[in-house]
C-alpha positions, 0 to 999 in steps of 0.5 A: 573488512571492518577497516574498509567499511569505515573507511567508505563511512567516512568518504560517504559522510565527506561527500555528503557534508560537501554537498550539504556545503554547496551553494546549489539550491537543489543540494540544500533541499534534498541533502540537508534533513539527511545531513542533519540526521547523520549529524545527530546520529554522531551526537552523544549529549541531548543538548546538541540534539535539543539545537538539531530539533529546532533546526528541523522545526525550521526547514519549509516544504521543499525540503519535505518533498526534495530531502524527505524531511520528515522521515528524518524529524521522525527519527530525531524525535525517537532519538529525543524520546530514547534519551529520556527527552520526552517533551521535546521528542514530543514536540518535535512529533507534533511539529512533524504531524502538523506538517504531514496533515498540510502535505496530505491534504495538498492533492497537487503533492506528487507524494502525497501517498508517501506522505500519508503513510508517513503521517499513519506512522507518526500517529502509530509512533505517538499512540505507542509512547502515549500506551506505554505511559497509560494515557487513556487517550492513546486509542484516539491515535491509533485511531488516526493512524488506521484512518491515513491508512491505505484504502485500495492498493492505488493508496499504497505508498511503495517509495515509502517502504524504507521510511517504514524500515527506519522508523520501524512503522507499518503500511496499514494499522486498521487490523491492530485498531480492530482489535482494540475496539473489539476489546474495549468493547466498541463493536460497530465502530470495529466492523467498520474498521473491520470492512476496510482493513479487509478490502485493502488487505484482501491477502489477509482475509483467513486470518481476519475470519478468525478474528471476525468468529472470536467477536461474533462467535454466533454470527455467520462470517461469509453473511458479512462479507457479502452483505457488509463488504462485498456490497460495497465495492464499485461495480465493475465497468462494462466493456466490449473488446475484440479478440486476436481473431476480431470476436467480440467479448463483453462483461456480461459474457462471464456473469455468474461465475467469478472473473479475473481480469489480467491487464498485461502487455507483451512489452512488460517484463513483469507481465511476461515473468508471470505469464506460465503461472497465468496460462496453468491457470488458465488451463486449470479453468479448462480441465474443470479444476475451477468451475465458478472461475473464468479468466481474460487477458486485456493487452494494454498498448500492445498489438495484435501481431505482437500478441499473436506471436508472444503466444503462439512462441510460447504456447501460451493459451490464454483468452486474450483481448485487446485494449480500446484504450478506453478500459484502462481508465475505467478500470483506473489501472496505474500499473503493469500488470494488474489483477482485477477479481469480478464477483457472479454480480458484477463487483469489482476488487483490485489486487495489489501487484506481488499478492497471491491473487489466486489464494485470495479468489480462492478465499473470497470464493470458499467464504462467499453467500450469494443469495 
């Protein structure tokens, strides 16, 4: 089995030095900075290593967008500093930060989240080695790091979750900086921090109370949600949508209690996979199990008749109502399906796809002061 394995490494590492050699430009770019990496990889002396670093510090943007240069002049860096490089780990880590600042700025880059999740991860990598050898401005870093970090779930970096497995880095360092600044003592710049790690990691919402009542042992956690977050999010766009039966509903219909939006389609499987747990909890809202809860499906680019039947075959019973085409962009949904919570006032928090949104409502729910 070991013999296998090796021999498929080496007809890998053949194939990819023969494209890394083809005179196509569309190889050169998206294979080389992967080359180079595995070139490292095989290097044993720093000397060698030092050469492969000034090669990166030469490759231009297309081979960032196409080759995803900086995933692998990040790890070289590591490698460079783990030899006991540090100075040239640490330029090579600064020529990968200054590069990662001009692509996040760059609002046509199609990667540009990927990008910005990689720079947080350069910033964490040089808070790390600046704590460990006691540079009292290590915190400005970490700091960096926490401000690239994702905002809303639309600034999720999905394509970036293997640069965050080899470069061992994170999706978001707002909580870890939280946790600094209250421990150095800079409680209002924490809170500030504090207010969007937690509207972009709502998922987490238990946990930061606890951290919220170590720090503020005498002040009321749910006052702060609501009054310093909740109050803070974008209210959620009116609409009027028509029903399998052509009834009207519009949002002012569920004011008062707590709605969750479901944009769906029969035609996504994703949407479908999950549709059992929706109905259960539709018929839990029902039964009275969820009394400050109401639920509303928006079928997106969907049918009637398709709906009506999807349903009626699996006896779905679900509040369903179509989309005008319209709502999706207000809502600004970029995927399928998206979970939408509403407040009793009108504000508006997206959920990031795969999160349990329904142990999320509950925690805002059980936490949250209306005056």
């Amino acid at each position: 089995m070991q013999t296998k394995f090796l021999a498929t490494e080496k007809n890998s590492y053949l194939l990819l030095e023969k494209l890394n050699n083809d005179k196509d430009p569309k190889f050169e770019t998206s294979v080389k900075p992967l080359y180079l990496w595995v070139k490292a990889k095989q290097t044993s002396d720093s000397k060698s290593l030092i050469k492969l670093s000034q090669v990166f510090k030469k490759l231009n943007t297309a081979y960032w967008i196409d080759g995803n240069a900086g995933r692998y002049q990040l790890l070289l860096s590591q490698m460079l500093t783990k030899k006991g490089e540090i100075d040239e780990g640490k330029i090579l880590l600064d020529d990968a930060i200054q590069k990662l600042e001009k692509l996040n700025a760059d609002t046509l880059n199609k990667y540009r989240m990927a990008h910005r999740n990689l720079l947080a991860g350069a910033y964490y990598i040089q808070y790390l080695e600046d704590h460990k050898r006691g540079n009292s401005n290590s915190l400005s870093f970490l700091s960096k790091a926490a401000e690239y970090s994702p905002k809303s779930a639309k600034e999720m970096a999905h394509e970036s979750f293997y640069d965050r497995v080899f470069l061992n880095t994170k999706e978001g360092y707002r909580k870890e900086f939280v946790e600094k600044l209250f421990e150095s003592g800079n409680r209002d710049e924490a809170l500030k921090v504090f207010a969007l790690h937690l509207n972009s990691n709502p998922d987490e919402l238990e946990d930061m109370k606890q951290l919220y009542q170590k720090n503020f042992p005498d002040n009321s956690f749910s006052t702060f949600l609501s009054e310093r977050m909740i109050s803070s999010w974008t209210d959620a766009p009116d609409f009027t949508l028509k029903d399998l039966k052509g009834e009207e509903h519009s949002l002012k219909d569920f004011k008062n209690k707590w709605l969750v939006l479901d944009f769906w389609g029969t035609w996504c499987g994703p949407c479908r996979q999950e549709m059992p747990d929706l109905n259960k909890f539709n018929l839990a809202i029902k039964e009275g199990k969820h009394p400050d809860v109401n639920f509303l499906s928006i079928a997106c680019s969907d049918t009637p008749e398709s709906v009506g039947n999807y349903l009626k075959a699996n006896n779905f019973i679900i509040p369903a109502v179509m989309s005008n085409n319209l709502i999706e962009r207000d809502y600004k949904v970029n995927g399928y399906p998206s979970k939408y919570i509403v407040t009793p006032d009108g504000k508006m928090l997206n959920i990031k796809f795969g999160k349990d949104w329904q142990a999320i409502l509950n925690s805002f729910i059980s936490n949250y002061k209306r005056d």
